[in-house]
C-alpha positions in Angstrom: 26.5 79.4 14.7 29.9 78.3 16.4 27.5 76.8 19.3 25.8 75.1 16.9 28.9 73.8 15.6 30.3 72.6 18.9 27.1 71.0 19.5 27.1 68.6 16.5 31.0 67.9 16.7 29.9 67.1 20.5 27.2 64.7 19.1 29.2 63.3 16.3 32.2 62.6 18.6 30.1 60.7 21.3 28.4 58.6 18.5 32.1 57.3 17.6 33.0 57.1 21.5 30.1 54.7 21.4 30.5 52.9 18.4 34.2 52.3 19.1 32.5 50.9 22.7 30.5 48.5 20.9 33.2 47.1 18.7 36.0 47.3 22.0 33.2 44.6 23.7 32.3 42.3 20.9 29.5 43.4 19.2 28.9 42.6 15.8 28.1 45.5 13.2 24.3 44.1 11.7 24.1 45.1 7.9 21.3 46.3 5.7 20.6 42.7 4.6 21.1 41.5 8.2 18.0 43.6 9.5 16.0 42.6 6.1 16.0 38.8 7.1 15.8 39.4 10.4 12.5 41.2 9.7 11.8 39.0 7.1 11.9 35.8 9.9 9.7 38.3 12.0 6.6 38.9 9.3 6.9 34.8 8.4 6.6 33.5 12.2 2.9 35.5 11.8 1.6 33.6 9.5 3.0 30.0 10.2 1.7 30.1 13.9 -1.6 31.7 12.5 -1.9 29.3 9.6 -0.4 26.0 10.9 1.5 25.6 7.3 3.6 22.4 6.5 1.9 20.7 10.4 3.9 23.9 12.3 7.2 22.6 10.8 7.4 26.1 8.8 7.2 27.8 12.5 9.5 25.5 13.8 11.9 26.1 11.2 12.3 29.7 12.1 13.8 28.6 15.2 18.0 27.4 15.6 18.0 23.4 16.1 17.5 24.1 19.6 15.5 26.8 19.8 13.3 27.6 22.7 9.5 29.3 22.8 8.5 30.5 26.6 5.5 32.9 28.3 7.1 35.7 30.6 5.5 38.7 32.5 7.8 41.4 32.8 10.9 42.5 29.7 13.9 41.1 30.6 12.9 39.2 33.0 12.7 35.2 31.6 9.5 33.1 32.1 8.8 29.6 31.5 9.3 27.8 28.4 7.1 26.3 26.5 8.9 24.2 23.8 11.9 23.9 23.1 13.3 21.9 19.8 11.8 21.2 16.2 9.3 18.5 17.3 8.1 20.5 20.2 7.8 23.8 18.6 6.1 22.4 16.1 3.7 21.5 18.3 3.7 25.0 19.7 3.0 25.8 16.1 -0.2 24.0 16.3 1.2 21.0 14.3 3.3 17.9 14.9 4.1 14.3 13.5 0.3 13.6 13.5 -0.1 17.5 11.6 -2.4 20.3 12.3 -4.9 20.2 15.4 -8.2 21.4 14.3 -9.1 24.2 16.6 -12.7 24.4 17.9 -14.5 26.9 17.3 -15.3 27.5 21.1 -11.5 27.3 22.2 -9.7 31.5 23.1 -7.3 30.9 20.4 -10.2 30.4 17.8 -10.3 33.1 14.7 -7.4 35.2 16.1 -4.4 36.8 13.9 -1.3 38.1 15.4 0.5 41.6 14.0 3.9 41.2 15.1 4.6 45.5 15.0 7.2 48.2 15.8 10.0 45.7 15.7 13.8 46.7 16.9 16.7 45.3 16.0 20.0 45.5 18.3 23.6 43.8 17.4 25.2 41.6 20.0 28.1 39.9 20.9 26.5 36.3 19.5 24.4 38.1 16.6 21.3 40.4 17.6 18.1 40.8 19.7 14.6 42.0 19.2 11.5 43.5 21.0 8.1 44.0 19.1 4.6 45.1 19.9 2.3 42.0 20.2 -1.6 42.7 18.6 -4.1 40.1 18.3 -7.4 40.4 16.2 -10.6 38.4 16.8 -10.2 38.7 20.5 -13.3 36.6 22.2 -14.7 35.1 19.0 -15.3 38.5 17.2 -13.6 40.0 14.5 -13.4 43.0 15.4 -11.5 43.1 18.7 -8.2 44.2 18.6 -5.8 43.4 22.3 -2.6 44.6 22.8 -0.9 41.6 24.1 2.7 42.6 25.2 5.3 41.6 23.2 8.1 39.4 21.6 11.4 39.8 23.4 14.0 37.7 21.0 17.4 36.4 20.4 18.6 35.9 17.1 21.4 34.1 15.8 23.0 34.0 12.0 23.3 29.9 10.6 24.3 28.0 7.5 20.6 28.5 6.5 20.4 32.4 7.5 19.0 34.0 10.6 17.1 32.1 12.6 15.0 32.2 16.6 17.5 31.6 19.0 14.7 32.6 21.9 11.8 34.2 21.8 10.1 34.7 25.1 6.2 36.2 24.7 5.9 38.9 27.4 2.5 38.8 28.3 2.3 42.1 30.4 -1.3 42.5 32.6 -2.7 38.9 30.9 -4.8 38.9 33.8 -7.1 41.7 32.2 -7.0 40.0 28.7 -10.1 39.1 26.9 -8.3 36.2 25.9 -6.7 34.9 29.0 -9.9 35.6 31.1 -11.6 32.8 28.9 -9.5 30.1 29.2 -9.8 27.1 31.2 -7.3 26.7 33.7 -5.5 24.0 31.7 -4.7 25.9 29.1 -3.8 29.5 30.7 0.0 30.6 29.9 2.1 29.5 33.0 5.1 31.6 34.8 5.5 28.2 37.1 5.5 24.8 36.3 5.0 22.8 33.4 3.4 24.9 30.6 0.3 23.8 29.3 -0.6 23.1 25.3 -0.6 26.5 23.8 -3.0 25.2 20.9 -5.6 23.3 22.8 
């Protein structure tokens, strides 16, 4: 029983040491309401990239004024970006000045819908950062086919208008082996060098 004791007052004191570490360097405590909008932002970004709503502007929005969108193949480690601003990630969004591109039916990206899962939420020194599971249904033109797709590895940042994107970097881990990467043209396949192509084409 005493062990037991000394074992929780061991726990409890080293959750404090750490705590008290996080505060000594900065880091911001995240409230309840905090990790609500952040999830919040999180479960919207689904369906404006999957649904094109107000010509990608509502995806855009998500985003800080400066925001950036990029592909990367390894956590932690940054890739290239793809857009960076409203106008551009609106285009990312599959939208723009002129609104939504129609997609054809025989492009990758045709019929697919993105679960955005297993989300976690970290306080930093500038607000908080997020990793999530990546899933992506009606894979190669069928319905059915569910791909893991990596992940989301995000910066957030708290504005006038709430939390918004500050970075979100889509870490496309093995792409090579996807179903979806495997059928597009080289024009349109995520790039870790270079100019990145248009995500919607």
């Amino acid at each position: 029983m005493r062990r037991r004791i000394r074992q929780v007052m061991l726990i409890s004191a080293a959750s404090l040491i750490s705590l008290s570490s996080l505060h000594a360097k900065g880091v911001a405590k995240l409230t309840a309401q905090d990790l609500i909008d952040i999830q919040q932002l999180n479960a919207r970004y689904v369906y404006a990239v999957d649904r094109c709503t107000n010509s990608g502007y509502d995806y855009a929005d998500l985003y800080t004024e400066d925001g950036t969108f990029g592909v990367a193949t390894e956590w932690g480690v940054p890739g290239v970006i793809w857009a960076q601003g409203r106008d551009a990630l609106a285009k990312a969004g599959g939208g723009g000045k002129d609104g939504c591109r129609e997609r054809s039916k025989t492009s990758p990206t045709y019929g697919i819908h993105h679960i955005a899962t297993s989300l976690v939420i970290v306080p930093t020194a500038t607000g908080a950062a997020g990793k999530s599971t990546l899933l992506a249904i009606g894979v190669g033109h069928t319905p059915t086919t569910i791909e893991w797709q990596g992940g989301y590895e995000d910066v957030y940042v708290k504005t006038a208008a709430g939390w918004r994107i500050k970075n979100r970097w889509h870490v496309w881990i093995d792409r090579e082996n996807s179903i979806q990467y495997r059928s597009m043209s080289p024009s349109t396949m995520p790039s870790t060098t270079g100019p990145a192509p248009d995500p919607k084409r």
